[in-house]
N, C-alpha and C positions, 0 to 999 in steps of 0.2 A: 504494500500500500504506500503509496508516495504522497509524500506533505501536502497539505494543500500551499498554492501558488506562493500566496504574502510569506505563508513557512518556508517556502522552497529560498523568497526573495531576502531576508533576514539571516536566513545561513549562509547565501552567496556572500550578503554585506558585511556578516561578521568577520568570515573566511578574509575578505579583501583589506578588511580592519585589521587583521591580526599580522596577513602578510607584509601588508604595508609598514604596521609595525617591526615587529619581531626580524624581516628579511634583511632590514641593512645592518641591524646588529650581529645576526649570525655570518651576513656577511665582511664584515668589521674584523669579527673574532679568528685566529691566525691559527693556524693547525699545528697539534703538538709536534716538535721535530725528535726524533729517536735518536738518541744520542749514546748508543753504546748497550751490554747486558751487563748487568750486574746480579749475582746469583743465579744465571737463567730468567730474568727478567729483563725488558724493557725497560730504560731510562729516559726518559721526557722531558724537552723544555715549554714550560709553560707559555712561559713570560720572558718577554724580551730582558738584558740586562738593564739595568737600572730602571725597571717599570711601577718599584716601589720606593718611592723616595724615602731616604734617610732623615731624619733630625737633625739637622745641624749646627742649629744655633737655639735651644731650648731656651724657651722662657722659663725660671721659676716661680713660685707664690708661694706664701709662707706656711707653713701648717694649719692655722688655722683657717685660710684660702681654702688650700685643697678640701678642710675636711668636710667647708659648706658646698662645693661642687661634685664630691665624689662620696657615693655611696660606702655605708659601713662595706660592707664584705668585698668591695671591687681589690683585686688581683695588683697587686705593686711586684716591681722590681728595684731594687734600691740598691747602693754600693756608700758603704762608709770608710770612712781613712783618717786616723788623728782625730777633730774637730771639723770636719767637713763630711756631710753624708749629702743625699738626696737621691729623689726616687720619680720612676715616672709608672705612670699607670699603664696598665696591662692591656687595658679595651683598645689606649690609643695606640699602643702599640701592634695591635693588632693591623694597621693603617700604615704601620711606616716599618716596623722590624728591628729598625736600628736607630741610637742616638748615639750622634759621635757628640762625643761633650769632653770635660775637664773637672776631675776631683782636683784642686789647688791647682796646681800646677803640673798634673799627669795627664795628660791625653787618654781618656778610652773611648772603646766601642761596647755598649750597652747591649744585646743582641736580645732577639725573644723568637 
């Protein structure tokens, strides 16, 4: 049994709504390249390099800053040394991966 007509004419329009959507994005998105086996598996690059930006110059706020902006239980990575600590949040890290920053006077790389 087939739709009637307006049904038939509503799934055409949705169909041409979705592609219209959806097609330049999948056409955007880049195909994984195989890049070797490891263990008997395939290796894969997703992402181009440098396709998620690093932290590079982090802003701080003070404790009591952070503590009205971030949820009790939210996820920290923190590095202390002598009298100098600080930490960055784990959601936003989740956006970037890495903060290259400075405990005093030491250069690191913060990774997540």
């Amino acid at each position: 049994m087939r739709p009637p007509s307006f049904l038939r004419f509503i799934l055409y329009l949705n169909t041409v709504i979705l592609i219209s959507i959806v097609g330049p994005v999948l056409a955007e998105r880049p195909e994984p390249e195989v890049h070797g086996v490891f263990d008997g598996d395939e290796m894969y690059t997703l992402l181009p390099p440098d396709a998620i930006p690093a932290i590079t110059n982090p802003e701080y706020v003070t404790g009591e800053e952070a503590a009205a902006q971030m949820l009790p239980e939210e996820p920290i990575i923190g590095v202390a040394t002598g009298d100098d600590a600080v930490c960055w949040s784990a959601w936003q890290l989740d956006h970037h991966e890495i903060v290259d920053d400075y405990i005093g006077e030491t250069p690191i790389a913060a990774t997540w």
